[in-house]
Every structure is written in C-alpha cells, then in structure tokens.
Backbone as a printed PyTorch tensor [residue, N CA C, xyz], in Angstrom:
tensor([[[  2.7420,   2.1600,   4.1990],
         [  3.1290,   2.8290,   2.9790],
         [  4.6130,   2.6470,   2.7000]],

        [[  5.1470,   2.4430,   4.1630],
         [  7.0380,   2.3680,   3.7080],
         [  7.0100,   1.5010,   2.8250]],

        [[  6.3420,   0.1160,   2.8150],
         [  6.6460,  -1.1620,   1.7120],
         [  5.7180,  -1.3740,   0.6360]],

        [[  4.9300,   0.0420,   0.2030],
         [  4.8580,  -0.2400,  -0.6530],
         [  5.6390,   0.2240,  -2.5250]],

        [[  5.4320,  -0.2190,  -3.6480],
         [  5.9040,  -0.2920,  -4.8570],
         [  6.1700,   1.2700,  -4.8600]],

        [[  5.5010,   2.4130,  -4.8720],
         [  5.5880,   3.5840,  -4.7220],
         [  6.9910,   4.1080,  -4.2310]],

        [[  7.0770,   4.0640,  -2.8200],
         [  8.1090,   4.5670,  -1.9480],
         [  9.1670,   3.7380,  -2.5370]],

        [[  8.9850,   2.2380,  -2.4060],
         [ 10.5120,   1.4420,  -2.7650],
         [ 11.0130,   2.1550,  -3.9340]],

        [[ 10.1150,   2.4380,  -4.9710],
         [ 10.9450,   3.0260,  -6.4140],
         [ 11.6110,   4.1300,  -6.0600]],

        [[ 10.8050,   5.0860,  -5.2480],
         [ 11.1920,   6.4440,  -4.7210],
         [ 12.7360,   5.8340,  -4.1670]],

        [[ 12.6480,   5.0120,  -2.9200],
         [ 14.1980,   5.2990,  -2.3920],
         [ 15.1600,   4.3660,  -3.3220]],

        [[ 14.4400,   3.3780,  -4.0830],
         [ 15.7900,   2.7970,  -5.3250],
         [ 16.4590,   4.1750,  -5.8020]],

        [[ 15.5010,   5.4080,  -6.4940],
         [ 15.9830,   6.3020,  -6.9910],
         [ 17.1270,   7.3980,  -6.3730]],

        [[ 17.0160,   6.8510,  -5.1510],
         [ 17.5460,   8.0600,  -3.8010],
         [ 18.9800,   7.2530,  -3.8590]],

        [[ 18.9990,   5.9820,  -3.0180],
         [ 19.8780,   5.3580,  -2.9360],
         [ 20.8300,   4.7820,  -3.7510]],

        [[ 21.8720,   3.9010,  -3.5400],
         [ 22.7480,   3.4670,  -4.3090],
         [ 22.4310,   2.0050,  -4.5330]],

        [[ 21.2580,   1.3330,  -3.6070],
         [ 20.8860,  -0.0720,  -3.0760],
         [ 20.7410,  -0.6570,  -4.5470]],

        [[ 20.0550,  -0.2600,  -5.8360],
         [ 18.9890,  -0.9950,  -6.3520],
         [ 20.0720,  -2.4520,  -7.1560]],

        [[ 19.6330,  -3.2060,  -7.0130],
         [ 19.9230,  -4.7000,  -7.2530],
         [ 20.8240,  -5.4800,  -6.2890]],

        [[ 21.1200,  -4.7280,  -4.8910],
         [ 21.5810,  -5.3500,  -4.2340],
         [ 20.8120,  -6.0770,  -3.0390]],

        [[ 20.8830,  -7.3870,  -3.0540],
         [ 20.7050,  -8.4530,  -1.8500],
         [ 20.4390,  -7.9570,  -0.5930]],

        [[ 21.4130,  -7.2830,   0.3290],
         [ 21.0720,  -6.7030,   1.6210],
         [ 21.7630,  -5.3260,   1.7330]],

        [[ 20.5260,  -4.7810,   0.8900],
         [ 20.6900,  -2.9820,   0.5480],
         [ 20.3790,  -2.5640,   2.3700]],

        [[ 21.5050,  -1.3590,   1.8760],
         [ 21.5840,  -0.8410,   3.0700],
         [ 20.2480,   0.6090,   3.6370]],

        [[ 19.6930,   0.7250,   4.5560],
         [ 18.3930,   2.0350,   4.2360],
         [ 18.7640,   2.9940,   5.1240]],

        [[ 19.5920,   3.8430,   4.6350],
         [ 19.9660,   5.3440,   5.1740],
         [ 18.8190,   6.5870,   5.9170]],

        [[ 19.4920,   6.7120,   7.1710],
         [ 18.4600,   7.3320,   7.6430],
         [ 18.4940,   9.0420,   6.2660]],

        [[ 19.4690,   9.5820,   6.1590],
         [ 19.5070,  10.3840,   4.9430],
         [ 18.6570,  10.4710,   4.0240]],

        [[ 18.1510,   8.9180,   3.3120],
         [ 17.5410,   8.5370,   2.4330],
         [ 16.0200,   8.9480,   2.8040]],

        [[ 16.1040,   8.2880,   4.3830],
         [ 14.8100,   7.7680,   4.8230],
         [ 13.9730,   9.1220,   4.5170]],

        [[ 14.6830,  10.2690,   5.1630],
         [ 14.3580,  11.9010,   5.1710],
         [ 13.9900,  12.5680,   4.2910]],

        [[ 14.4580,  11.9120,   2.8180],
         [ 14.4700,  12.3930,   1.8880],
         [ 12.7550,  11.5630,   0.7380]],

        [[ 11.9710,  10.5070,   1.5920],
         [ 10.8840,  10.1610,   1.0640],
         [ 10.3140,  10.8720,   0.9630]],

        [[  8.8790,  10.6920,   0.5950],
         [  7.9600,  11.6880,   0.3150],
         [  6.5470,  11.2010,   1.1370]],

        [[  6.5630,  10.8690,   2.6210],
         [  5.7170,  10.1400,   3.0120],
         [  4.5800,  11.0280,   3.1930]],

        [[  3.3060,  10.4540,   3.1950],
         [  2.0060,  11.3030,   2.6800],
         [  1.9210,  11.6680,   4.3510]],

        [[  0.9640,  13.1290,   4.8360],
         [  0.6420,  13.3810,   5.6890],
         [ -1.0250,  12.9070,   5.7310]],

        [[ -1.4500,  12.2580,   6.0050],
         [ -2.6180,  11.6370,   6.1730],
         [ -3.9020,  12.9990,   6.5970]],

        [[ -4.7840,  13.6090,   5.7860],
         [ -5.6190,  14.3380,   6.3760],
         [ -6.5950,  13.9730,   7.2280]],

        [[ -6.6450,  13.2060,   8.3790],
         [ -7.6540,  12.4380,   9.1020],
         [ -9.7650,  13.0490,   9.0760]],

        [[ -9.0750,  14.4320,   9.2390],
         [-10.7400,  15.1890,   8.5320],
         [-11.4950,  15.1140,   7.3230]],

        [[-10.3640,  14.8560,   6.4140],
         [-10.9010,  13.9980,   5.0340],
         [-11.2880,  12.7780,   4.8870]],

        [[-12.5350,  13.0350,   4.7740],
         [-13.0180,  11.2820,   4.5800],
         [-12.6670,  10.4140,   3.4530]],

        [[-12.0280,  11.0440,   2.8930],
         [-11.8400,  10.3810,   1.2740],
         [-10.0110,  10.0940,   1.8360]],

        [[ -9.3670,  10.5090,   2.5740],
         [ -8.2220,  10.1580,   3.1000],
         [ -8.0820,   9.1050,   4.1820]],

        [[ -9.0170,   9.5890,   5.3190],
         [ -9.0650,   8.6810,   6.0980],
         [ -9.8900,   7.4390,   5.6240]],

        [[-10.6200,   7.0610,   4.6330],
         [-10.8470,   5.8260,   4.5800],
         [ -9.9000,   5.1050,   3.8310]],

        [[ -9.2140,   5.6690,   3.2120],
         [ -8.3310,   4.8650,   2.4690],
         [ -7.2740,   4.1330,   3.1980]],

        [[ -6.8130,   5.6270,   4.3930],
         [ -5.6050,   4.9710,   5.8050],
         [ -6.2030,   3.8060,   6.4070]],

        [[ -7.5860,   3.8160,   6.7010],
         [ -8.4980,   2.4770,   7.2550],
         [ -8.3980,   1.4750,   6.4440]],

        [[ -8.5730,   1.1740,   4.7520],
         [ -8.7180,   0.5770,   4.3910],
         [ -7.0570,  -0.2130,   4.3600]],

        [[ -6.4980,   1.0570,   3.8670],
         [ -4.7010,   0.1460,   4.6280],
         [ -4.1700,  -0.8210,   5.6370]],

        [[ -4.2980,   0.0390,   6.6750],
         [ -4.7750,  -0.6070,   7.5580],
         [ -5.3690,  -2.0500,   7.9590]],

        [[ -6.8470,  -2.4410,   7.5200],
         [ -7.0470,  -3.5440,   7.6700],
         [ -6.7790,  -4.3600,   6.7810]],

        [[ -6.6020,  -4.0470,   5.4620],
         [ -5.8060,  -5.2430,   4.3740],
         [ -4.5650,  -5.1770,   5.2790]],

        [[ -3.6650,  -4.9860,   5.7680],
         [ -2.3690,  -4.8980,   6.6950],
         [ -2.6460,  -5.9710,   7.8780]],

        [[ -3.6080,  -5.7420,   8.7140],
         [ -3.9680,  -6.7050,   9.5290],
         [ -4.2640,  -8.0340,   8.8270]],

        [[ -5.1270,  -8.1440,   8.0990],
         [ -5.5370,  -9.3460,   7.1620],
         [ -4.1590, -10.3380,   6.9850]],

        [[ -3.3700,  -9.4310,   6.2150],
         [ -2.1070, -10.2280,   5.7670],
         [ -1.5930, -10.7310,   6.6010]],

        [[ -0.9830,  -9.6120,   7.5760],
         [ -0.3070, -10.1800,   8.9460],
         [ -1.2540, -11.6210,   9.5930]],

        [[ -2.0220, -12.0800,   9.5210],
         [ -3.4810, -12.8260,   9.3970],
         [ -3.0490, -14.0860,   9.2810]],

        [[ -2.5320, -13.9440,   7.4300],
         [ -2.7590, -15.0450,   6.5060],
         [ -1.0240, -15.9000,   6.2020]],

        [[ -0.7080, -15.6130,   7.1290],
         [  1.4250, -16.0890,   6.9060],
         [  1.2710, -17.8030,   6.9300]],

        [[  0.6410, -18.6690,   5.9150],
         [  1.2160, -19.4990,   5.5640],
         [  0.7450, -20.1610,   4.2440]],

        [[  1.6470, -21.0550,   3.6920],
         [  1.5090, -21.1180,   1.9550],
         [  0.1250, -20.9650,   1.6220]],

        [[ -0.7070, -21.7850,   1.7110],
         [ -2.0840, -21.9200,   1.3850],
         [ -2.6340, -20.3720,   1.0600]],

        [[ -2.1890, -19.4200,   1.8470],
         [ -3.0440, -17.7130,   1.4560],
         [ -1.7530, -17.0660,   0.9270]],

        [[ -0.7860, -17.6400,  -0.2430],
         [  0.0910, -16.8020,  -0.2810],
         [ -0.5700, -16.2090,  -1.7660]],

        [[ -1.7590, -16.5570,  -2.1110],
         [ -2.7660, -15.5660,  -3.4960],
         [ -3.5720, -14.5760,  -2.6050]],

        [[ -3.7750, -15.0240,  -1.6990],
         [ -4.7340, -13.8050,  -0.7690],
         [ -3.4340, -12.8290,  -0.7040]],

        [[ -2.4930, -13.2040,  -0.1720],
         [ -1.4360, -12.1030,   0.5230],
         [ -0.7660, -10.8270,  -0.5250]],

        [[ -1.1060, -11.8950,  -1.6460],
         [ -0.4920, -11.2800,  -2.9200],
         [ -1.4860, -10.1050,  -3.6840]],

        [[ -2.5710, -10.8520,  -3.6420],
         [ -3.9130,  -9.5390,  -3.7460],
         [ -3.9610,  -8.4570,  -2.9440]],

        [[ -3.7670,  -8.8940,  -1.8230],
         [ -4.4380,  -7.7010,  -0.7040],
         [ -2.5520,  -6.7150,  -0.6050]],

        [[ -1.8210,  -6.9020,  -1.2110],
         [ -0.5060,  -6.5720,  -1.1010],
         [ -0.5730,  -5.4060,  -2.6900]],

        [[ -1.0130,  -6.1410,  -3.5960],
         [ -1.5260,  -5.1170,  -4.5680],
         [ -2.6010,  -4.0170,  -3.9710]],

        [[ -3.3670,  -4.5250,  -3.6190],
         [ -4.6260,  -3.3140,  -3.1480],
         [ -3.7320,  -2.7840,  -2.2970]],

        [[ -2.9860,  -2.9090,  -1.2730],
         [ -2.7080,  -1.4560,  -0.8530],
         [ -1.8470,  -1.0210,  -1.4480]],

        [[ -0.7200,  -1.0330,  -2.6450],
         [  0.1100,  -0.2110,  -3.4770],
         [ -0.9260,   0.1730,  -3.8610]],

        [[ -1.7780,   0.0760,  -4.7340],
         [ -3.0600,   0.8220,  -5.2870],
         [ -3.6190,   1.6060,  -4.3260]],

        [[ -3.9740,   1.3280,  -2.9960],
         [ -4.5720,   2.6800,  -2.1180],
         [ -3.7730,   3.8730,  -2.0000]],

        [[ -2.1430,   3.2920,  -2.2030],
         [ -1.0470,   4.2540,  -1.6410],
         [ -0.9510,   4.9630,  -3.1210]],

        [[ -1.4680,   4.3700,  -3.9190],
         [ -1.2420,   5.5980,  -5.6270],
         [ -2.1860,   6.6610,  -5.3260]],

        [[ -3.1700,   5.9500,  -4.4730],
         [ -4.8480,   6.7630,  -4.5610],
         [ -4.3250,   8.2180,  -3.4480]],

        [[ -3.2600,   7.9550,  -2.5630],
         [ -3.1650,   9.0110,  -2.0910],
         [ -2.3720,   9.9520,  -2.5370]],

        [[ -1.2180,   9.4370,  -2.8180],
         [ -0.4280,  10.3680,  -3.6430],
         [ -0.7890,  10.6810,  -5.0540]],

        [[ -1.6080,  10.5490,  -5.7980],
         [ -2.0880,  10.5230,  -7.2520],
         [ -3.6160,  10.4200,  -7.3640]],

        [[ -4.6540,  11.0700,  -6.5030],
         [ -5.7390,  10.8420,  -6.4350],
         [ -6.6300,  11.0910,  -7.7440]],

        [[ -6.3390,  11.9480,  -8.6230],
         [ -6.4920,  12.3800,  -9.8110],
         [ -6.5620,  11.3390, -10.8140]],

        [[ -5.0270,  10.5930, -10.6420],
         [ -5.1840,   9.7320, -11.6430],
         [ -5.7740,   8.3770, -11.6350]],

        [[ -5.9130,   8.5600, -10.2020],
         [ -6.2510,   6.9950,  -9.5270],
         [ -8.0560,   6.8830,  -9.9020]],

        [[ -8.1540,   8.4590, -10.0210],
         [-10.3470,   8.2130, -10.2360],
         [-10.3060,   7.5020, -11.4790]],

        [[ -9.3700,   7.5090, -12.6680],
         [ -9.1830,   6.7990, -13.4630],
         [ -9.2590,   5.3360, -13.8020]],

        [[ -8.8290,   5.0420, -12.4060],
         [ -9.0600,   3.4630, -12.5160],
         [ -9.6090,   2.5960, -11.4560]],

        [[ -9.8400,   1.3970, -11.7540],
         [-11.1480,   0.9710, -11.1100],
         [-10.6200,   0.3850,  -9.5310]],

        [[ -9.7010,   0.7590,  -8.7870],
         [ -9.3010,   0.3840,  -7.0560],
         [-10.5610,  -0.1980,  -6.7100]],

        [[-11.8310,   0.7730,  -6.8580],
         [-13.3260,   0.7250,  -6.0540],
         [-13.8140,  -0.7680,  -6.3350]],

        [[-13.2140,  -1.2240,  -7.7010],
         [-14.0680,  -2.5640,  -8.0340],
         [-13.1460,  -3.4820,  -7.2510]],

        [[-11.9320,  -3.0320,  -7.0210],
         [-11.3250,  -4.1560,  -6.8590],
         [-11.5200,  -4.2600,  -5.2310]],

        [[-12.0190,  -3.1510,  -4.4290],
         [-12.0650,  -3.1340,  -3.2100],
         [-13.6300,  -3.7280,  -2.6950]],

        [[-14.3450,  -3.5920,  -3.9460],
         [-15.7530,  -3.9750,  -3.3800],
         [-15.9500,  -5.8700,  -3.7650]],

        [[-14.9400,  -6.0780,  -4.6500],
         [-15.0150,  -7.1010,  -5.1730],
         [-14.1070,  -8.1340,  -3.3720]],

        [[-13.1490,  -7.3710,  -2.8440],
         [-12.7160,  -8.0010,  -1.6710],
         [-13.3510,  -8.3330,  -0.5980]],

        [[-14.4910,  -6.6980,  -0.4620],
         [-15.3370,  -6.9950,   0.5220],
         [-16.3680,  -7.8110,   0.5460]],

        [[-16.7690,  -8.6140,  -0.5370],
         [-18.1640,  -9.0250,  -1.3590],
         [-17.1300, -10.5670,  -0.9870]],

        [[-16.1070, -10.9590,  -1.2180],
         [-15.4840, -12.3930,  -0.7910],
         [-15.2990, -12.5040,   0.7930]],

        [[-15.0310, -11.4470,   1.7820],
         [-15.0670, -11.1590,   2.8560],
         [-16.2960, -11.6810,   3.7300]],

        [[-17.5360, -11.3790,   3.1110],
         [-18.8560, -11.7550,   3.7120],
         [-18.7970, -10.3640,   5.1560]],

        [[-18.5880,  -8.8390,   5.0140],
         [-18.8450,  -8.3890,   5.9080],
         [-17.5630,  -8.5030,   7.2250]],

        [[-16.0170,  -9.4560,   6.9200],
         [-14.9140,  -9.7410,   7.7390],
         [-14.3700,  -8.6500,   7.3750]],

        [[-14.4940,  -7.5240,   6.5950],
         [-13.6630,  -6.7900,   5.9760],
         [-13.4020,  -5.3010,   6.9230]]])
C-alpha cells in the first residue's frame, strides 16, 4: 500500500518533495499517513490484503521488458484494491470485480 497512487498523493500533500527527483521521506511524514489497519476477520478485507498480495508477488515475477503491460496492469489493480479499502463505498461503484475476474480468467487458475 506504501507505493501505491493513494498514499503517494497523501505524502506529496504532507511533504515538501512533490516534483523533486530524489525527494527526501521523513520519518515525521511517514507517521503522519493514513495506513489502513487491515481487519483480518473480515472477509471482504482480508481478501482484498490476499489479492494485494499476490498481484505483488506476480510483479516481483515479471521484471523484464517483455511484461512491462502485465506489470503496468497488475500495478493499477492494486491502487484500485487500495481505493477499495480506504473508500469501500465508492469503490462498489465501480467495476475492480471485472477487472479482477477478467485477470484471473487470463491466469488459467495461476492466480
């Protein structure tokens, strides 16, 4: 969740970094995120941390040019899982589910 679109905007907003090259990341700053506490008894939480998770492994996976459209997809789906936790409301709104069933359905069951 630290890298995803979510949090980065969060600490651009915190920090003094935004448009600089080799921004500096304050532990101050760091304190001041809003990192989600994961409800592991919630199944509607914990699958999403799972589903993080293994798109995370995947990528770590796929590090050379040829999967840099895979890396780039599965890099969107989890900013999108990480809206789904902090914004679950607005997230039933939009379609994550297609885009997650549509991954697992190219996966063949690797997912």
């Amino acid at each position: 969740m630290l890298n995803s679109k979510y949090i980065n905007h969060i600490h651009e907003s915190i920090s003094l970094n935004k448009g600089k090259i080799f921004a500096k990341v304050l532990l101050k700053n760091l304190a001041k995120l809003p990192i989600y506490d994961i409800d592991f008894k919630n199944e509607v939480e914990k699958g999403i941390h799972n589903n993080i998770v293994t798109i995370v492994k995947v990528i770590c996976e796929q590090h050379n040019s040829e999967n840099n459209i895979k890396i780039l997809l599965f890099e969107q789906v989890v900013d999108a899982l990480v809206f789904e936790l902090y914004f679950p409301e607005h997230m039933k709104e939009r379609i994550i589910q297609l885009k997650l069933n549509f991954i697992k359905s190219r996966f063949h069951g690797k997912w």
